[in-house]
N, C-alpha and C positions, 0 to 999 in steps of 0.2 A: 749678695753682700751680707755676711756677718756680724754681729759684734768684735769686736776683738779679743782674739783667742791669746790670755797668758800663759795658760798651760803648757804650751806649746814651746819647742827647742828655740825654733824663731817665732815670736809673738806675731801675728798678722789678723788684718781681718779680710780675707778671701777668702779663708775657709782652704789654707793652706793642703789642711790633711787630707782633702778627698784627692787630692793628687801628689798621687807617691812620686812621680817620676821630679816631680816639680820641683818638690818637697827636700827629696835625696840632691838635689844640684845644687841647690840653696844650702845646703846644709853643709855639703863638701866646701862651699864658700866660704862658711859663718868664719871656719877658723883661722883662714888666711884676713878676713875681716878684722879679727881680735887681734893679730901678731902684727898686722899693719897699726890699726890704734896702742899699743905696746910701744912699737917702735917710732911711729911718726906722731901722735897724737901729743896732747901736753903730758910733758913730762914728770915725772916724780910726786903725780897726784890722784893718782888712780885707787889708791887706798881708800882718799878721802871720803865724808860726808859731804857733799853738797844740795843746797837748796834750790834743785832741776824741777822746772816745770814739764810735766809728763804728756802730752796728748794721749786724751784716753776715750774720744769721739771727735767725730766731723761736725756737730753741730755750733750752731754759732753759743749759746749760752753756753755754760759748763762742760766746753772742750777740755779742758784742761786740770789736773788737777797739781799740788806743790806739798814737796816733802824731800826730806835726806833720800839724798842714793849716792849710790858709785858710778862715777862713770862706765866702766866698765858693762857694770849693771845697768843700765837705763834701756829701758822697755820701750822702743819706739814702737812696732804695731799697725800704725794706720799704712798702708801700701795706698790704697786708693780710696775716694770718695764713693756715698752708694751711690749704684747706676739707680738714673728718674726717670727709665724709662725711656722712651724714641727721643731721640735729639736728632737736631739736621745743623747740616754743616752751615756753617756761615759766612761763606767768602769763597772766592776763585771758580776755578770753572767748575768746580762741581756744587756749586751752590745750591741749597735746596735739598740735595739729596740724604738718605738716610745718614748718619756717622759711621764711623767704619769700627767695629768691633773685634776685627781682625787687621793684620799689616797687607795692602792691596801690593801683592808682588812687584809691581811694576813702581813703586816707591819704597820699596822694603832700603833700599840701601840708602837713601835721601835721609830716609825715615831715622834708622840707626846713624845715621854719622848726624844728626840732631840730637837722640837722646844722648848718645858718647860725650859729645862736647859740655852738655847740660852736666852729665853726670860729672866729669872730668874737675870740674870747677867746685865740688864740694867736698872733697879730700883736698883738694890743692891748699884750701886757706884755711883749713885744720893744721896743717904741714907748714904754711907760713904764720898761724897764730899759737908755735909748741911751745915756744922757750917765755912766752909773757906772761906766763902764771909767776915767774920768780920775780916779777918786777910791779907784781899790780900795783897799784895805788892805795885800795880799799881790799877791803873782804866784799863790797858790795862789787866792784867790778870784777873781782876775781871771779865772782858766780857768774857776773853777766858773760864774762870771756865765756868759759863753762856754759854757760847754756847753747850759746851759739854753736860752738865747738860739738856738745851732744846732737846736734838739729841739720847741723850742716853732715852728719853723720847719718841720720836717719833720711836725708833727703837721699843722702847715695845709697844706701836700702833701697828706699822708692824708685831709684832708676834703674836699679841690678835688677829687684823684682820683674820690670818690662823687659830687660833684655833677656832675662832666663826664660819669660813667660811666650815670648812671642818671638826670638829671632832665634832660637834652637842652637847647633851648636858656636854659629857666629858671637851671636849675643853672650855664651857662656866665655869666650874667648876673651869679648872683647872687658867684660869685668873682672877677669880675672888680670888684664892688663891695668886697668882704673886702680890695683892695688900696688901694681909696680914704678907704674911713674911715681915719680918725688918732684917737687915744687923745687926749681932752682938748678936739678941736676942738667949737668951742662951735658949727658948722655943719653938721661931718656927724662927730659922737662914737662910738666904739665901742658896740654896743649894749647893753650889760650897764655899770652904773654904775660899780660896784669898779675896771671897766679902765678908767676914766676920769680914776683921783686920781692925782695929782701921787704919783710914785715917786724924789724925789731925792738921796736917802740910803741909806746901806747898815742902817739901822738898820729903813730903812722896807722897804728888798729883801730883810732876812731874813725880816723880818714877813710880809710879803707871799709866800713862797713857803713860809712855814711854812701861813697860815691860805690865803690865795685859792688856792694850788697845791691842798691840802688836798682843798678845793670841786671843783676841778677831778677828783682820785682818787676822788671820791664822785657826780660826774655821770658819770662814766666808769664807775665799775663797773656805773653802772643800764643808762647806754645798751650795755653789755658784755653784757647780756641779751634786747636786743632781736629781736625776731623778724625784723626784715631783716637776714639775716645778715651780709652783707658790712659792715653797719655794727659788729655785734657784735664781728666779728672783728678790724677796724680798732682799734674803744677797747680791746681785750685788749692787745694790744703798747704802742700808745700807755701803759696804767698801768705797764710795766716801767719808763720812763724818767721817769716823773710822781713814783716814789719816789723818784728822785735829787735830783730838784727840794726834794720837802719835805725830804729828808735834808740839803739846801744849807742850808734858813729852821733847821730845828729845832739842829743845828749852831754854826751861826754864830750865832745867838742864848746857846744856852750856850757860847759864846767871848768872846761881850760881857761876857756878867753873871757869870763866872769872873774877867772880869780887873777890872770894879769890884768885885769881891769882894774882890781880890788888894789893890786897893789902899786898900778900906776899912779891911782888916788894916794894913798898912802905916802909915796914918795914921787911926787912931783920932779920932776924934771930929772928923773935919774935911772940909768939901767935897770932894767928890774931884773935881769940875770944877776945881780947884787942880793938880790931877796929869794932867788930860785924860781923865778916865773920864766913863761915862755913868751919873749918878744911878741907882738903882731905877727909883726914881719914878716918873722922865722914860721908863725903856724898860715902864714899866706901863703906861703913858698910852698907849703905840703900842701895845700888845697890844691895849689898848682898844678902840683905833680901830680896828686893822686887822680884829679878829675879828667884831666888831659888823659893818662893812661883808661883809664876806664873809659872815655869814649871809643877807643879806639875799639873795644871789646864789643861794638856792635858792626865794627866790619867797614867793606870800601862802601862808598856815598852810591856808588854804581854796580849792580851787580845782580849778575845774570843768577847767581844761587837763592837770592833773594825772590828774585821773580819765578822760580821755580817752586819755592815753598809755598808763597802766597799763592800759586797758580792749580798747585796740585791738592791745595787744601791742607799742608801741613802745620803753616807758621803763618798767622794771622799776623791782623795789627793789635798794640795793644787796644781794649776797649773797643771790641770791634764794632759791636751795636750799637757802639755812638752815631757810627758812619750812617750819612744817609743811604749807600749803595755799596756792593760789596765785589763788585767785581774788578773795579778798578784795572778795564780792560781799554777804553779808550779815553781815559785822562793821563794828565801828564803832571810835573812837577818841577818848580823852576828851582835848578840851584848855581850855585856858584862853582865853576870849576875852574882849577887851576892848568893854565895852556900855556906854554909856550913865555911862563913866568909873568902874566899876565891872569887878572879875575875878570872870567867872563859867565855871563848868565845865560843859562842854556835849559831847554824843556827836554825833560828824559821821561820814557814812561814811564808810570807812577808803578808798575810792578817791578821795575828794576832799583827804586829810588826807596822802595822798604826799608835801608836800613835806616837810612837817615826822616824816615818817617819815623822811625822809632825812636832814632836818636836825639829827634826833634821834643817827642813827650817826655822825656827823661832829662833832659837840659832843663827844659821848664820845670818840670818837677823837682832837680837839684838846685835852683836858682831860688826857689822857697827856703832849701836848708838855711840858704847864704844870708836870706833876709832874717830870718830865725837868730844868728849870730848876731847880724846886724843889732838886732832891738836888744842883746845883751851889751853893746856898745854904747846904745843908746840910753839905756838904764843909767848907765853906770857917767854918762856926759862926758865919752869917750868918744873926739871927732871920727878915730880911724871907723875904715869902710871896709868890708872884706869883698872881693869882687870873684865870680864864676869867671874859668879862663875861655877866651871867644874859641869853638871848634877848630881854629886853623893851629892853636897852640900849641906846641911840643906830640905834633901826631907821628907815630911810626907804620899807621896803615891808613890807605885811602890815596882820596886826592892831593893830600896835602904832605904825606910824608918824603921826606929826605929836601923839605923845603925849611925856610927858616921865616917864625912870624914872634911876634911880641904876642903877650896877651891878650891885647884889644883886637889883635889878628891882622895888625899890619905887617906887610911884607919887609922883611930887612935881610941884608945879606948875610954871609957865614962870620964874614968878621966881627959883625956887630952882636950877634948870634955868640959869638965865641967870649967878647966883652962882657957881654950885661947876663949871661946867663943865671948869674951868681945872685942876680937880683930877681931871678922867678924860679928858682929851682934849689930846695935845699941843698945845700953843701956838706963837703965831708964836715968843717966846722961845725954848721948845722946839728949835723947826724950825732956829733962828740958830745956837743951840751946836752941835746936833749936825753941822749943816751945816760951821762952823768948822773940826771935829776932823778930814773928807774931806778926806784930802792922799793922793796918792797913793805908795804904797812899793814899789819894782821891784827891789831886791834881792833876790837868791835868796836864802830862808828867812828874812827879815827881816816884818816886821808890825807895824804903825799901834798905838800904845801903847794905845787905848781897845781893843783885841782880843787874846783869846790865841790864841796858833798853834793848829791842832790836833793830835789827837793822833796823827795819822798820816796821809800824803802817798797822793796817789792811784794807785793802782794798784802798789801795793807800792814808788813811788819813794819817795826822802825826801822831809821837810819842805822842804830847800832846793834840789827838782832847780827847773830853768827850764820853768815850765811855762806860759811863751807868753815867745817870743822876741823883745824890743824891738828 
């Protein structure tokens, strides 16, 4: 492992240049990489100056460093973490043994249709977050858009690099396909569903990178344990920057529902879509939807692909070292399955019930955001309660889809399903106002009256520095 080399066509620290062949693949990429960011990336801002925070080491201190660039320009660099030397796997049948420093043929295709999916998912919400620079709220959020948007870019670097690196001409194929899907196209979709919903509002971009960023820090910490190392090593760095992301959704969301707090005080028993704030209600409704879709994005409650990862040593659980034992070959796990229109409790082995082990630490961990909202409600001597929707809610994969449950996850029929929908799930209405209130505000320190500022500028600037230069 190197420092990392700027010199270089592609900035990296692998010490890119001792391999030509590597080198030349990557490089035939780079500019289908640019013409994708061109055309699918946010739009009509690539001139700009923005205030991007750069990775420029793995270490925990002074990782980072912050200054003007061009998107275009932004030097991402880090590919992978330094190797420390012998690691041993941690979990499934090969427990114990060395890590694997190359792909073991006999998982070589488990292996890649893992990193594909991983990769796949961070152009997608580049592609669903293009058109919201024209409606920021702030100059402080326009950066924050922008930084994510640069990072979620450099992560799909980090995963081309593994596929150029180690699955030869498959791998070459399969990134140069990760440039062709588009988010939404009804002909060739992103593969994972959630990066497929319409993202065109800021209300729906906090959501969205509170709860599917979320997903994303919870498939990263499993595949952070994998026995191919250079993959482990890759999602370790990658989760440094993924907490920026949720810290952008969980934020900016108690900046929403601070300032209709502000202004339900203000006016006492009256619409506050009268003052230009965002109902409760209306931003329960997106929590609704958003979190429901995003669980779905860990897969069926039961599943034999699950039990193959954890088995073969490729997909851990998160926090694996937690566990007291790592095999998880004769325990079981009791869940709720839907039969026969009936909830009955039933013991699955515990390596086929991985998803929903996972699903499990990432509910509780988004269940923290909720309460985070909560005590701005509470601040503010605001009765409303924001609630997490129970997993049986509005699911389209698993046990429970193509069933119909309310949020507390009780069972009801299509009809009743077909009634109340309108009360847990934004509406075109919905979609109209909040679309309406997207004006964008380019004064330094200035912000969109449905948002409160927050409460402190990045990187020690103030709230009003210029933090992307029109």
């Amino acid at each position: 492992m190197t420092g990392i080399d700027y010199s270089q066509k592609i900035p990296n620290n692998v010490d890119l240049a001792s391999d030509k062949k590597l080198q030349r693949a990557l490089e035939r990429w780079q500019p289908d990489y640019i013409e994708w960011w061109k055309e699918a990336g946010p739009t009509d801002f690539n001139t700009k100056d923005v205030y991007l925070r750069t990775a420029i080491s793995v270490d925990r201190d002074g990782w980072a460093q912050f200054g003007y660039v061009k998107m275009p320009d932004y030097r991402w660099g880090i590919f992978l973490t330094p190797y420390e030397g012998e690691r041993k796997i941690g979990f499934g049948d090969h427990f114990g043994e060395d890590a694997w420093m190359q792909v073991p043929g006999e998982y070589r295709n488990w292996l890649r249709r893992l990193i594909v999916t991983q990769a796949d998912t961070e152009p997608a919400s580049v592609e669903q977050q293009r058109l919201l620079a024209h409606t920021a709220p702030s100059l402080y959020d326009m950066r924050n858009l922008f930084q994510v948007n640069v990072e979620e870019g450099r992560h799909l670097w980090a995963m081309v690099y593994l596929l150029h690196t180690y699955f030869g001409k498959d791998g070459r194929e399969e990134a140069s396909e990760l440039l062709d899907r588009r988010s939404g196209n009804p002909d060739h979709p992103r593969i994972l569903t959630t990066f497929n919903e319409p993202c065109e509002d800021w209300l729906a971009f906090f959501c969205f990178t509170m709860f599917t960023d979320r997903d994303g820090k919870f498939q990263l910490l499993s595949l952070a344990e994998s026995a191919f190392d250079p993959l482990a090593r890759t999602c370790r760095f990658m989760l440094t920057e993924e907490a920026h992301h949720m810290f952008v959704g969980q934020t900016g969301m108690a900046r929403i529902i601070k300032r209709t707090c502000e202004v339900m005080n203000e006016h006492p028993d009256e619409d506050v879509q009268k003052y230009g704030a965002i109902p409760l209600e209306l931003i329960q409704r997106y929590i609704y939807f958003w979190a429901s879709s995003s669980l779905d994005l860990f897969g069926a409650e039961v599943s034999s692909n699950s039990a193959n990862f954890f088995s073969s040593g490729l997909k851990g659980r998160a926090y694996e070292d937690k566990y007291e034992e790592h095999l998880a070959q004769d325990q079981f796990y009791v869940m709720e399955r839907w039969k026969d229109g009936a909830l009955v409790n039933e013991e699955v082995p515990m390596r086929n019930a991985m998803n929903e082990v996972l699903r499990d630490a990432y509910i509780k961990d988004s269940e923290k955001g909720i309460e985070y909202w909560n005590r701005e409600c509470e601040k503010a001597d605001v009765e409303f309660r924001f609630e997490y929707p129970h997993r049986r809610f509005h699911r389209t994969i698993g046990e429970f889809a193509g069933s119909f449950f309310d949020p507390e996850g009780v069972a009801i029929d299509e009809a009743t399903w077909n009634t109340r929908q309108s009360e847990w799930l934004p509406t075109e209405a919905d979609k109209a106002y909040v679309k309406s209130l997207m004006q964008k505000v380019t004064e330094p320190g200035r912000f969109a009256g449905w948002i409160a500022p927050p409460l402190r500028g990045i990187n020690s600037q103030p709230i009003e520095f210029e933090y992307v230069r029109l």
